[in-house]
Each structure stands twice: as C-alpha cells, then as structure tokens.
ZAKE-516340 format. One record per residue (C-alpha): residue number from 1; x, y, z. Coordinates in Angstrom, 2 decimals, padded with zeros to 5 digits. Layout:
<pts>
 pos       x       y       z
 NUM       X       Y       Z
...
</pts>
This chain:
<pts>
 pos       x       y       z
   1 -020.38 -033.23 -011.40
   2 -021.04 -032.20 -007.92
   3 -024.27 -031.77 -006.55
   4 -022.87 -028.09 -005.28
   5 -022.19 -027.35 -008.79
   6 -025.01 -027.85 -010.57
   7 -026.61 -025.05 -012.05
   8 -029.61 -024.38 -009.51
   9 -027.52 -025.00 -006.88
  10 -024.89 -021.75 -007.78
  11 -028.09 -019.64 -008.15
  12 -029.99 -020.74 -004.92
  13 -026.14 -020.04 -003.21
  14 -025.84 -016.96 -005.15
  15 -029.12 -015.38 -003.75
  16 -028.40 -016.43 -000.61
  17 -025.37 -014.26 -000.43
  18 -026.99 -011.43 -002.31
  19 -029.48 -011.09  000.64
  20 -026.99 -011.17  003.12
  21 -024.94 -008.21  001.58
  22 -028.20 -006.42  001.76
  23 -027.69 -004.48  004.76
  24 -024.61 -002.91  003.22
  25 -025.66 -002.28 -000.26
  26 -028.35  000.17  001.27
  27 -025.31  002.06  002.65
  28 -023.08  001.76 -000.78
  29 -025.69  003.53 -003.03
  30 -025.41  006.27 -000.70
  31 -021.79  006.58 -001.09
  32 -022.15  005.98 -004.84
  33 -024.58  009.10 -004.60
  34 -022.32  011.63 -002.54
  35 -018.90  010.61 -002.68
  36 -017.92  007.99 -005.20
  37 -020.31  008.80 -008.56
  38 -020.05  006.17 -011.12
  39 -018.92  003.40 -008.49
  40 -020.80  000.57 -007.68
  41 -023.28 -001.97 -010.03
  42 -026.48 -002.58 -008.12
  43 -028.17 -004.79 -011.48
  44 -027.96 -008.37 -010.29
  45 -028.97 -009.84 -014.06
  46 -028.82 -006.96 -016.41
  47 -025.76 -004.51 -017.41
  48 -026.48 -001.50 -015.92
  49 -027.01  001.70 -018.26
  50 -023.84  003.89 -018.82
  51 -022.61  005.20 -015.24
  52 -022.40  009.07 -014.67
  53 -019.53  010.64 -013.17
  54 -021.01  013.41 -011.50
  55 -024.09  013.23 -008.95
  56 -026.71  015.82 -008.64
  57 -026.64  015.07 -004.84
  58 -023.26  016.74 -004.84
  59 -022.47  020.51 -004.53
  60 -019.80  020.59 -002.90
  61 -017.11  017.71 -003.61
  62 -014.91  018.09 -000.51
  63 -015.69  014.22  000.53
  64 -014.17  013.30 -002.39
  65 -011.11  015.44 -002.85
  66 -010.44  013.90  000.67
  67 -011.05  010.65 -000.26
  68 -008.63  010.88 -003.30
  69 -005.56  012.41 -001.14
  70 -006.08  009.38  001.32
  71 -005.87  006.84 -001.69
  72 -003.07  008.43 -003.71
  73 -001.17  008.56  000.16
  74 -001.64  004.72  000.50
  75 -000.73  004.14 -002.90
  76  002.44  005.80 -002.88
  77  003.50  004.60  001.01
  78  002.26  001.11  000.34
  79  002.74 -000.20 -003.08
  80  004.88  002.74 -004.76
  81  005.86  001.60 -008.08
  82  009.33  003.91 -007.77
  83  010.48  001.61 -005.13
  84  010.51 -002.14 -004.21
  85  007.87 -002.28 -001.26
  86  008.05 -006.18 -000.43
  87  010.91 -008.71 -000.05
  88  010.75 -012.21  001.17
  89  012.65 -013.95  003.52
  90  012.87 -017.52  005.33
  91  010.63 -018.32  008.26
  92  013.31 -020.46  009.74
  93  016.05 -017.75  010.94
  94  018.74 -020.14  010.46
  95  017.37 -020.52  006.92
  96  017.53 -017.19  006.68
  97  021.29 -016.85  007.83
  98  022.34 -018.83  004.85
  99  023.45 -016.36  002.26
 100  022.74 -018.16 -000.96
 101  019.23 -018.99  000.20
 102  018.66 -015.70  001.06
 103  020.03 -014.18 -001.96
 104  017.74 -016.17 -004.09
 105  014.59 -015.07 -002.65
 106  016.08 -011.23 -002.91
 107  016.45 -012.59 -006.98
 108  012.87 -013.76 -007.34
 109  011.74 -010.25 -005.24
 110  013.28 -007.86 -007.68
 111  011.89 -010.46 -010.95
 112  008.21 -010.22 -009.55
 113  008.86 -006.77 -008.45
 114  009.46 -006.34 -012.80
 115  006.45 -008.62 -013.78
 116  003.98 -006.34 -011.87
 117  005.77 -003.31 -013.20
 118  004.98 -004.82 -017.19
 119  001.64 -005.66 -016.11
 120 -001.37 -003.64 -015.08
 121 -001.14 -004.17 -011.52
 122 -000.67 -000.41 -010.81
 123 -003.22  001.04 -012.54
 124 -005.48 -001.29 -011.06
 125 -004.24 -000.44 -007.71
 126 -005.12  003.07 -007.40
 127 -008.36  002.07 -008.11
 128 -008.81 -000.14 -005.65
 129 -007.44  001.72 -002.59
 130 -010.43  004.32 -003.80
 131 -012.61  001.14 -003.66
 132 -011.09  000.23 -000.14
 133 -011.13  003.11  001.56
 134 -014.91  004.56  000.16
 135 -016.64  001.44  000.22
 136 -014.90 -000.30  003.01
 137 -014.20 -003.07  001.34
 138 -012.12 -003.70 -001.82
 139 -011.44 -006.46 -004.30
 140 -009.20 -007.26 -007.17
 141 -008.53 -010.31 -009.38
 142 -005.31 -011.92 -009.80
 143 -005.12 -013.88 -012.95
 144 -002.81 -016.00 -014.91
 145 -001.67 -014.49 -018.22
 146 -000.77 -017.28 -020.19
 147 -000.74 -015.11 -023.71
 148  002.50 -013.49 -023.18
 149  005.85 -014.05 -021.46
 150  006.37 -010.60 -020.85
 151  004.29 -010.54 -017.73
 152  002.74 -013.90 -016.07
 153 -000.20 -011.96 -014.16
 154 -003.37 -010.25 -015.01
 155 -005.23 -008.30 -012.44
 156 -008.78 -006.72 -012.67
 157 -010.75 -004.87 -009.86
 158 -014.61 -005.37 -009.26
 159 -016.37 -002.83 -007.59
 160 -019.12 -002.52 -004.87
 161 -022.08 -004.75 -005.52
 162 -021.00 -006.45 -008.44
 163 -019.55 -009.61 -006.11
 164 -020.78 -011.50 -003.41
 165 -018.38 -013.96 -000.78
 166 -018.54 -016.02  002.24
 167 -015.76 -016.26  004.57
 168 -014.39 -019.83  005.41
 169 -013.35 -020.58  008.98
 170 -009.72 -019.06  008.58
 171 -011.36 -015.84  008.28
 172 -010.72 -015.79  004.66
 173 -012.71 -016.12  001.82
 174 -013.76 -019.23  000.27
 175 -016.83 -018.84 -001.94
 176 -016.89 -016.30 -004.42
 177 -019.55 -015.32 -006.74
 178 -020.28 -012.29 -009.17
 179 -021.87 -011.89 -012.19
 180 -020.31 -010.92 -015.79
 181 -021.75 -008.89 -018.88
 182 -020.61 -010.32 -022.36
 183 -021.66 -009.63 -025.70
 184 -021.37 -012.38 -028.09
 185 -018.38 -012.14 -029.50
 186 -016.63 -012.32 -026.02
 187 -018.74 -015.31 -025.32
 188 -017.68 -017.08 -028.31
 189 -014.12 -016.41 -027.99
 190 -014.37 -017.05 -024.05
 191 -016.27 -020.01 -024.15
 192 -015.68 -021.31 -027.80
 193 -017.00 -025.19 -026.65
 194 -019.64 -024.63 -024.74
 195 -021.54 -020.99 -026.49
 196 -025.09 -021.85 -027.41
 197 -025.12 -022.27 -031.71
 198 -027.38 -019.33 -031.75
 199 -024.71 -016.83 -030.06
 200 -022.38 -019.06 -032.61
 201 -024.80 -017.91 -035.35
 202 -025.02 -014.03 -034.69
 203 -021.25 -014.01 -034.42
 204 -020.37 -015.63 -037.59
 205 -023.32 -013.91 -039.68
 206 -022.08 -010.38 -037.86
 207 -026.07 -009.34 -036.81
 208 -027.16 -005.92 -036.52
 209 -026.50 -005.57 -032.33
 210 -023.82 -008.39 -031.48
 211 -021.74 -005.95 -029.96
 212 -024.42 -003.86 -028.05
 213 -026.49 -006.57 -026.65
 214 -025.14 -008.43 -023.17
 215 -025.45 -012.32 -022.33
 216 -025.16 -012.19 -018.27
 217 -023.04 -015.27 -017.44
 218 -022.60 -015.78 -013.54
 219 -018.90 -017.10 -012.19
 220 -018.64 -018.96 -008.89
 221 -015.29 -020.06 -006.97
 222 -015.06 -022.27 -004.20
 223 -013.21 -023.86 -002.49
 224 -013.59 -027.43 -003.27
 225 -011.10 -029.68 -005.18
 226 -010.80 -029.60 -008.90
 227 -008.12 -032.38 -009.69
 228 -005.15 -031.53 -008.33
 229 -005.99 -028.28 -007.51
 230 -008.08 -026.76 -004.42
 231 -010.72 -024.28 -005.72
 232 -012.89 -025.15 -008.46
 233 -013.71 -021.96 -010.78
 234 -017.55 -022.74 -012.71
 235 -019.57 -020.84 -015.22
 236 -022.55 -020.62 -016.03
 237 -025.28 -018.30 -018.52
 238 -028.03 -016.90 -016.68
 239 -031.16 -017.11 -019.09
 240 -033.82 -015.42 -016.94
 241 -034.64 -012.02 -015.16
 242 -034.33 -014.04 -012.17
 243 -031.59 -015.86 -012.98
 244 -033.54 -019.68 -012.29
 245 -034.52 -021.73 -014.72
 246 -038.45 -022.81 -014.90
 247 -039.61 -026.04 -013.58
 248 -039.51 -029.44 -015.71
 249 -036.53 -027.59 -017.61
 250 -032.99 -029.67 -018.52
 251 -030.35 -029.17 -016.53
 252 -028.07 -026.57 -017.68
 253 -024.54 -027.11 -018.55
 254 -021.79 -025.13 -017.45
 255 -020.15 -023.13 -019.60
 256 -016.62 -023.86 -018.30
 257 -015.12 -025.67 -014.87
 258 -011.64 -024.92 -014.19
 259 -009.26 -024.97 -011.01
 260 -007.00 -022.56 -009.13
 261 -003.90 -023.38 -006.46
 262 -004.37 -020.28 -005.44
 263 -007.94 -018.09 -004.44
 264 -007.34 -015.70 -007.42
 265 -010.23 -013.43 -005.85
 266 -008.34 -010.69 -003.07
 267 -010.70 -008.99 -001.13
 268 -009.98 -007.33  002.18
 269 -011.74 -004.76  004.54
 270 -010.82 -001.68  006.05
 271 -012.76 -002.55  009.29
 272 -015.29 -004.80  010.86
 273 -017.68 -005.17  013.61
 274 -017.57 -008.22  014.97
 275 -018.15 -011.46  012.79
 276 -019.73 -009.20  010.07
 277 -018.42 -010.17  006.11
 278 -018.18 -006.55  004.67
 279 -016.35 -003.85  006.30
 280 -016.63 -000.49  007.15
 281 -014.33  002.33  005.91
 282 -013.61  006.14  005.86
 283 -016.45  006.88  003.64
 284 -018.78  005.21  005.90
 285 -017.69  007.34  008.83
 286 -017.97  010.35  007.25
 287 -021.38  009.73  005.09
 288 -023.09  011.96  007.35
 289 -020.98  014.49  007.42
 290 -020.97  014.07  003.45
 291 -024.53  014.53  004.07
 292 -024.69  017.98  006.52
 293 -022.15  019.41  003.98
 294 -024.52  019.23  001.06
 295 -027.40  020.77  003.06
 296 -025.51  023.66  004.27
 297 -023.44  024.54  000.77
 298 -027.18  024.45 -000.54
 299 -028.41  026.93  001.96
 300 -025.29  028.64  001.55
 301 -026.12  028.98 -002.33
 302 -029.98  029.91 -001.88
 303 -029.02  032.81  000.92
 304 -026.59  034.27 -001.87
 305 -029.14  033.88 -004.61
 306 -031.53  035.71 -002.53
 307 -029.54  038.67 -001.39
 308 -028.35  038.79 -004.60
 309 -031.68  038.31 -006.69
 310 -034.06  038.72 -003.67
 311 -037.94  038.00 -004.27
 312 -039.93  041.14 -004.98
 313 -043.67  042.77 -004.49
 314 -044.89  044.92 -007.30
 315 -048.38  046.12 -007.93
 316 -050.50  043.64 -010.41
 317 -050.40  046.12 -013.28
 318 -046.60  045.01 -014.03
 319 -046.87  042.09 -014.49
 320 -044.78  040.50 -017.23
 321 -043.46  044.36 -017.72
 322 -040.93  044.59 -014.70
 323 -037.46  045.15 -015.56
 324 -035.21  043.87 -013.01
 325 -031.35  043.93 -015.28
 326 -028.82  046.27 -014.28
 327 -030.08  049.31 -016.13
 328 -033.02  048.15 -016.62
 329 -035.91  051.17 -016.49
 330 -039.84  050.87 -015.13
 331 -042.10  053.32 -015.41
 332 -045.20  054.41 -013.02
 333 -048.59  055.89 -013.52
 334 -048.36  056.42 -010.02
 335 -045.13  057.53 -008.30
 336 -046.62  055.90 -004.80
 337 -046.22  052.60 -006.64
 338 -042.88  050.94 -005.73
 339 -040.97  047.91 -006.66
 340 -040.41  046.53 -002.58
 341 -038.65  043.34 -001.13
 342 -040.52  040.80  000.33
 343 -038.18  040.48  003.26
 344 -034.49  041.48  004.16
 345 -032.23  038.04  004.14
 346 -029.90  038.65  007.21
 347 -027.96  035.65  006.47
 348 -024.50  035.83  008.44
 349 -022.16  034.50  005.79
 350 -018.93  034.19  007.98
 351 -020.85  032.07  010.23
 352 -022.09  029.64  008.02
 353 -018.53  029.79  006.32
 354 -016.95  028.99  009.52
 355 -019.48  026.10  009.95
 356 -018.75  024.26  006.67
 357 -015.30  024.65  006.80
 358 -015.08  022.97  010.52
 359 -017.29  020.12  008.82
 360 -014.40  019.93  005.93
 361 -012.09  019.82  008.11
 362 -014.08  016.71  010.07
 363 -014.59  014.89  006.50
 364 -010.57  015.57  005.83
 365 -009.73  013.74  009.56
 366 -011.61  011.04  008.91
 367 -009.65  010.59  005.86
 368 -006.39  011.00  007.21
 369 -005.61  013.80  005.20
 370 -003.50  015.17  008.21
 371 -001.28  012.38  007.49
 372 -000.61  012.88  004.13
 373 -000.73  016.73  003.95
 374  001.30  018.17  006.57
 375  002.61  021.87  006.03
 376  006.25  022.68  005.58
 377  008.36  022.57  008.37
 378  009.81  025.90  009.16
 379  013.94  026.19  008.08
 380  014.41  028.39  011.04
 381  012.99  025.96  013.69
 382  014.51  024.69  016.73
 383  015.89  020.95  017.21
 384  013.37  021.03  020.17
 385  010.34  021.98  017.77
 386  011.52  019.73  014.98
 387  011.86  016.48  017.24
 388  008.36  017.55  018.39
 389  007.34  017.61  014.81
 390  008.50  013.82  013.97
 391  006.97  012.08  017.08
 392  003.62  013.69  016.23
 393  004.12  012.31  012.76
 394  005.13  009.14  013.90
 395  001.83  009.47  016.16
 396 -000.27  010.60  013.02
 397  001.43  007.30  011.35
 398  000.74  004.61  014.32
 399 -003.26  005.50  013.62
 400 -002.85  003.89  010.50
 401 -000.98  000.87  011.82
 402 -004.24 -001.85  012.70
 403 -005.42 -000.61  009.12
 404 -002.05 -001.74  007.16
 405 -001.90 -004.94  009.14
 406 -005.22 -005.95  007.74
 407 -004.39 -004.90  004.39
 408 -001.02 -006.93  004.73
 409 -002.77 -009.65  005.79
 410 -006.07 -009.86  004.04
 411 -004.51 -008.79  000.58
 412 -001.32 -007.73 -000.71
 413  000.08 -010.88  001.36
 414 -001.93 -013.07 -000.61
 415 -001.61 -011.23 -003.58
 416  001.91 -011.46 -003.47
 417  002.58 -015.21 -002.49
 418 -000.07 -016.11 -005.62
 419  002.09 -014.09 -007.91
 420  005.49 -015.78 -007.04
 421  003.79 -019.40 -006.76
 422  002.55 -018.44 -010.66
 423  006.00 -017.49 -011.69
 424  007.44 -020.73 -009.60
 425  005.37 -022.91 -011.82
 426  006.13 -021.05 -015.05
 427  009.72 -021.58 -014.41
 428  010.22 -017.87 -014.03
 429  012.48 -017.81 -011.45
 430  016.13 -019.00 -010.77
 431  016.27 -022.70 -010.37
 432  018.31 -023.62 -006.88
 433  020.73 -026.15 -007.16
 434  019.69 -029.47 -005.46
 435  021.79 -028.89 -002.79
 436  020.46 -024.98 -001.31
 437  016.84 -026.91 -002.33
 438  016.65 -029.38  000.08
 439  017.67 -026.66  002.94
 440  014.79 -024.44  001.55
 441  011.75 -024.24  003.83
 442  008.67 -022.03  004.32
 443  009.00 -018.28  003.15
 444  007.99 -015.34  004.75
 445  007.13 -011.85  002.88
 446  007.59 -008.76  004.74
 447  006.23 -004.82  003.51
 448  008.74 -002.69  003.33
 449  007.34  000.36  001.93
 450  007.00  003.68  003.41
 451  003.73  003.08  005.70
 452  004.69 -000.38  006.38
 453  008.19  000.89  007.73
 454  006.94  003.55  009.49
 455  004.98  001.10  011.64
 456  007.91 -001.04  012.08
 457  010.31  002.27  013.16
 458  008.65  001.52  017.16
 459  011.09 -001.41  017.04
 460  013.92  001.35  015.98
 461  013.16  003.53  018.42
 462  013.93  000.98  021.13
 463  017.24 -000.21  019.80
 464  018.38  003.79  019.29
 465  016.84  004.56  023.19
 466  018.50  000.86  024.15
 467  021.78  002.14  022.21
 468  021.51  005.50  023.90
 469  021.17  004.48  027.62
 470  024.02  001.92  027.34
 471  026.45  005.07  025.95
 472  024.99  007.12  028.48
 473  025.77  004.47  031.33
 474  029.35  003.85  029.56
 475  030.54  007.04  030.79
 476  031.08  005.37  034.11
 477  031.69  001.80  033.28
 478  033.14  001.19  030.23
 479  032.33 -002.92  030.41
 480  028.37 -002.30  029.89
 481  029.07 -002.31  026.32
 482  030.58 -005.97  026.16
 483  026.11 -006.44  025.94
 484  025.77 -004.69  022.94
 485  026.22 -007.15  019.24
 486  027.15 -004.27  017.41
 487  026.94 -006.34  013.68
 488  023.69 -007.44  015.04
 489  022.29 -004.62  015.84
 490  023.41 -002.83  012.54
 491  021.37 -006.17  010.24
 492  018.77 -005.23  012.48
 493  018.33 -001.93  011.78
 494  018.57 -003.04  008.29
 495  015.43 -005.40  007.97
 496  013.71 -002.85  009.50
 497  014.21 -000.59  006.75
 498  014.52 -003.18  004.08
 499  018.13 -002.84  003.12
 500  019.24 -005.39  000.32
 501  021.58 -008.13  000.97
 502  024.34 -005.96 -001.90
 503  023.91 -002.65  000.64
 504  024.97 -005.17  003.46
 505  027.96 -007.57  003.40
 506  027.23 -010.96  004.08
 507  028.56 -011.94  007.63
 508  031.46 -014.44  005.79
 509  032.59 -011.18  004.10
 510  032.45 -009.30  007.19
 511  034.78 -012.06  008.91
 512  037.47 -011.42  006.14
 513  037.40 -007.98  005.98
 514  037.91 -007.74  009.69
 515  040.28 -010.74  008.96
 516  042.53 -009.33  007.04
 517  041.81 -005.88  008.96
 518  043.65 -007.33  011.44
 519  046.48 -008.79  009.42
 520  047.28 -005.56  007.63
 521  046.88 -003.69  011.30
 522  049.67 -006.77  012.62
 523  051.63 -006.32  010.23
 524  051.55 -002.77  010.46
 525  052.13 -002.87  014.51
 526  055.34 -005.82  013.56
 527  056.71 -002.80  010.95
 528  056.86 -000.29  013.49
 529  058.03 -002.36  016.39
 530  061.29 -003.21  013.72
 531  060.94  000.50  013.18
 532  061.29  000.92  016.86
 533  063.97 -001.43  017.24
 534  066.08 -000.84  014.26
 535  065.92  003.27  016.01
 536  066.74  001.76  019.35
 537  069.62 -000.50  018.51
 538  070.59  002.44  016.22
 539  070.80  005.20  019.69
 540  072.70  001.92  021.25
 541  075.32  001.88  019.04
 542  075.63  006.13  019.01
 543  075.40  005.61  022.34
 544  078.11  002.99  022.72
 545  080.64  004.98  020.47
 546  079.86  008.19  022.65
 547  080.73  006.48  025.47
 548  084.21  004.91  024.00
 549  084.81  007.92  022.52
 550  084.60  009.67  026.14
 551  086.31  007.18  027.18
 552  089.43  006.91  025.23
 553  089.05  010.80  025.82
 554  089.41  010.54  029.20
 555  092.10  007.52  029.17
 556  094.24  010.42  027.08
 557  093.86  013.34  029.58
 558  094.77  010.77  032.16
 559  098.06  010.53  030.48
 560  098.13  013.67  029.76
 561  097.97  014.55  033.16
 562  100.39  011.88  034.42
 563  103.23  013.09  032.42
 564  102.64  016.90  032.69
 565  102.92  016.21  036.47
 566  106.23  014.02  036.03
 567  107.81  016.64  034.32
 568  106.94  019.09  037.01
 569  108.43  016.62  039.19
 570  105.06  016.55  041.41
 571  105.40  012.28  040.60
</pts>
C-alpha cells in the first residue's frame, strides 16, 4: 500500500485540512446559531449530542423564512422534479445533426431523468440548496446502489463541518475527507472482513449499548489510481480522542480500499474570494443583519414588557404584600403612601417597527426573495406596464445568472455525467448499434429548467429583436429576408427552451412534408390549369357555334334580301 495511504498519513492530511477550514468554521457556528439551528457537526472524533432545532439566539426567525423561500425557488427553477430540467446533446454539431444519435441521448435523458425520480435524489436536494445557500458551500454524495435495479444511484448530503477537501489544479476537488459515526452493528455489516473481533463479539452476543455507543471511522478519497479506476476510496477506525495512534504502536489496517471512475463527492460554492476553498453565500451576507435583527426584536420585546408591566416604587412596608393583577386591591395606613413608576418608557413603537421591518426587508434582498415572490400583476394593466414588468423580471433573473453557472458547473454537471456513466456501465441504457457507435463522440449536458432558461432567454431576445428589425426593414425591400434560415431559427429557439426532438420534426421529415407539400400544391395548380383549359376550350367552342350560327344567320338574310329585292324588280 501507498505510503499516502497509510494510516498516519490520512490523519496527519486530515488535520491539515481541518486547520485550514478554520477560518470558516468560526463563521458557520454563527449561522448554525441564528439562522440554520440543528445544521452543522463541529465534533471532529466524537458524535455530537442530539442537535436542537430551535436556537435561543433567535427571536425573530425572519433570516430563515428568507432563507427557505430562496431554497424552495432554486429547487423548483433548477431541479423541479415535475419537469425534465437537463438533456444531453453531442459536442460535435454535426454529431448532433444526426437524428438517431441524437434521439438516443434524448432516450437515456428521460431513463436517468426516472432513476433519480425512484431514488432519493430529491429529498436530498432540498436539503442541500438550504446547505448551499446558508453555509455557502454545499455537498452531496453520489453513490452506486448496487442492491436494487429499481434505481442505480444513492445520494446522501453532509453538512457544514462534518467534511474537509482540497481542490486539485482544475479547480475541482480531489481529496476528500470526513469522518463517520457507526455503532457496531453498522460496522459489522459495513465492514464484515476487516471489524475488530471485539465489535464482532458485542454484535453477536447483542450487549447492553451496541446500538447507542459510536465507533468514529474516518473516510478519505483521492485522487490517485486504484486499479483501473482513478480515485482510491480508504477507511479507516479512529481509536483515539485525537484520532493518532501512540508511538511504537502497529500499523493500523484499513478497514476497506475501494475505487471510483467517478469523484462520487459533489461539492460546489455559492461564491469565492479569490483562490479561497470554501465559499461564501447569502447567509454570510446577511449574518449581520441576522444579528441587528435579534438585538432590536429584543429591545422591541423589553420596551413592551415595560410599558406593559413597568418597574414600580412602593414604600418598604409592602413588601411581599403588593398586589399588582388586574383587580388586584392594596391597602394603606397612610393614604400619602402610593404605589409610583420608576420612570415613564417613551418608547416610539412605529419607529422601531419601521426600523426592523427595513432590516427584513435587507435580509429578504439578500436572499433573493424579490425573485421568487413577486406580487400579482394587475388584470387591468397596460401592455406598456406589463412589458415593463417582464424586463425587470428578466433583470431580477440575470442577478442570479454567475450563481447558476457555478452550480452547473461545480455540481449538478458532475452529478449528472456520474449518474449516466453508472447507468452506462450497468447496461441501463439502450445499446447503439455498431454502426451510430462508432459516429458517437463526446456529449454535452445542457440545464434546461426554469432558472437555467431564463438565463439563456438573452440569446432569444436577440433572435426576436434580429427577427423584428429584418420585418421592420422588409417593408421597403422585400429581398432582406432571403438572410433569415427560417427552420434554423425555429430549432434554435427550440434548444433554447429545451424542446424534445418528438415536439420538433427531424429535418428529413421536414424535407418530405414540404416534399410532398409541393407535390399535392402541383398537382393541385396542374388540376386547375385543366380546369382552366377544359372552361376555355369549352367558351371556344360556344364561341365558335355563336359565330356560325350568326353566320349562317346572316348568309340567310342575305338571301333573303336578294330575292325580296328581285321580286321588287330593284335587281
């Protein structure tokens, strides 16, 4: 084995990495404490105790509605699972223009599209955008099911502080390291070779405590080849507080090596600074505004307690006797003895209200929440206001833009190519006949959800302003169109908003509809031209027999006239 992978090498590495997330795992307990409670595991080497939901810190929850309407608006406009939101294509556009190639990968789209519908990958999803967009930075494991054909994957999201990873030089990761909490049981049946005959022991003889008591067991990837395969997965138990083994000690054994084709580890970042590993998010940003909003709803709360229940003088002699319930009666020895406040709170309530509703409103913009909740457009508006209202949304969308590229990039990419590359090698997916294989090349995969397409819609507003100046400029020369590939255009438009290959006809059906289009429109123009003649050759024949009919008319009133003129004896 590997220098690299022996035992007090992964826990020197692992430390390492530990004190270089420092810096941000000061900042992520804060979030844990006023906007995400119950996210986040700060215990390196020992399961932390059960996780509270609610924070003492927070009084007024605002941060987190806002966070929750941000992640539920990504959710649904990124990876909606009412809608396909990726398809593939071929890098190569000629590739692409080949219809059975193209169909294929629009085959293994809507089978993957299934799998991750039958597996948990939703459910995990929702989580992680809250993960994402709080912490700044948001991981989830893709994993090979092999247990059941129904679905090939198996995802799982980590949360803040309970992984560590290095970036390689592509700017992605390529070390990964966290640490796991197992009882026994899952040890045994995880690592049924290589468990210690002690946690063997408990197991079998069912000890008081097998299921309540943890065995920390760290997991490391990296990426360094493990046969035929690129990253090497290893585990290994963690005996020790510290997690190192005492000196003179044999070296430990891992619990388990395996390999990966894929880095089954997705993590990305909402935004960085620079060359830094962990990223910065929403939450971040509006931490101290998180912060200001808990001070003043707890001033808020004292001024109302003390107008309400405001701090009294009495004299010493009623002490422990004064009655301060509605109804309540006291009774004086001395009438000049009087029950006084201390002080008159002048708080000014709409003020203050005013104030922590402008820093709401601060907390809600830096979570987008304008994007997601925008009021209802009035019926009765003009076509004026309501084109108004879609550029600003397209405006409120574009701000989101440099965040979906990352995501696209850093994780659901990935995410996406692992899962078809699992089902590729499960023999999951249509086989190609040997033929459309050899043209296959490099695939491309392309976001076609909601947000995605909304970024994408710049490219359709320049094809619909392109479309409309070229109309406008037809008015006066009708050749300007001869520049415009119509059927172009139109499967344009189409990959833009991710129209299926079935909604559009593939260009050799286009040809023979227009084909026979023609023919029918030939034949139709060759009917009427018979039409025409048959009518025509039709008037010439009335026509002739008019005219010999007038004739032999006339030739008889010639005689006519001949003879009546004889017989007057004019001839």
């Amino acid at each position: 084995m590997k220098k690299k992978f022996e035992y007090s090498h992964v826990m020197a590495n692992y430390e390492d990495l530990r004190n270089e997330r420092t810096d941000w795992e000061a900042e992520y307990r804060q979030i844990s404490d006023y906007l995400l409670p119950g996210r986040g595991i700060y215990s390196t080497y020992s399961k932390p105790r059960k996780r509270k939901l609610t924070s003492p810190k927070v009084v007024n929850n605002s941060g987190e509605d806002a966070l929750y309407v941000l992640t539920s608006g990504m959710h649904g406009g990124l990876t909606s699972p009412s809608r396909p939101w990726f398809q593939f294509g071929w890098s190569d556009y000629r590739i692409d223009e080949i219809e059975p190639l193209k169909a294929w990968l629009q085959q293994c789209s809507e089978i993957i599209h299934g799998f991750l519908h039958s597996s948990n990958f939703y459910s995990v999803m929702n989580s992680f955008y809250v993960e994402y967009a709080g912490f700044g930075t948001g991981c989830e494991y893709v994993g090979e099911d092999s247990e059941t054909d129904i679905t090939p994957y198996r995802f799982e999201l980590l949360t803040a502080g309970e992984y560590v990873f290095a970036l390689g030089a592509e700017g992605r990761p390529s070390t990964f390291m966290r640490t796991i909490f197992l009882t026994p049981r899952q040890m045994v049946e995880k690592f049924p070779d290589t468990v210690s005959s002690e946690t063997k022991r408990k197991v079998k003889a069912n000890d008081a405590g097998t299921d309540k008591s943890y065995i920390t067991v760290v997991e490391a990837v990296y990426h360094e080849p493990y046969g035929d395969k690129p990253f090497t997965q290893i585990y290994y138990e963690v005996t020790s507080s510290t997690g190192q083994t005492s000196k003179g000690a044999e070296p430990k054994k891992p619990l388990k090596m395996a390999g990966f084709y894929e880095f089954p580890y997705m993590v990305s970042r909402w935004g960085t600074i620079g060359s830094d590993t962990y990223g910065i998010g929403p939450g971040s940003r509006a931490l101290p505004d998180i912060k200001r909003l808990q001070e003043m709803e707890k001033a808020f709360l004292m001024a109302t307690h003390k107008a309400i229940n405001p701090p009294l003088n009495a004299p010493s002699r009623m002490k422990g006797k004064l009655n301060t319930l509605p109804g309540g009666k006291n009774y004086y020895a001395n009438p000049a003895e009087t029950v006084n406040e201390i002080y008159q709170v002048r708080f000014d309530y709409t003020g203050v209200g005013g104030a922590i509703e402008r820093v709401e409103q601060r907390i809600q913009r830096n979570f987008f929440n304008d994007i997601f909740l925008t009021a209802s457009r009035d019926p009765n508006a003009s076509p004026l206001k309501a084109r108004q209202v879609d550029v600003q949304d397209q405006e409120k969308m574009l701000r989101l833009g440099p965040v979906i590229e990352r995501l696209g990039h850093e994780f659901l990419h990935p995410l996406i190519e692992r899962c078809f590359k699992i089902a590729l090698r499960r023999e999951l997916l249509p086989p190609l006949s040997p033929e459309l294989a050899d043209l296959a090349g490099d695939f491309t995969i392309s976001l076609i959800s909601p947000l995605a397409t909304a970024q994408r819609a710049v490219a359709l507003q320049g094809i619909h302003g392109f479309m409309g100046t070229i109309g406008q400029m037809a008015q006066f020369d009708q050749s300007v169109i001869d520049n415009i590939d119509v059927d172009e255009a139109a499967r344009e438009i189409g990959d833009i908003y991710g129209v299926k290959l079935g909604v559009i006809r593939p260009e050799e059906d286009v040809k023979a509809l227009r084909q026979a289009r023609a023919k029918a429109q030939e034949a139709e123009k060759q009917k009427q031209e018979q039409v025409a003649m048959a009518q025509a050759q039709s008037q010439m024949d009335v026509d002739k027999a008019t005219a010999q009919k007038t004739q032999s008319e006339a030739g008889l009133n010639l005689l006519e006239g001949q003879q009546v003129a004889q017989d007057m004896g004019v001839m």
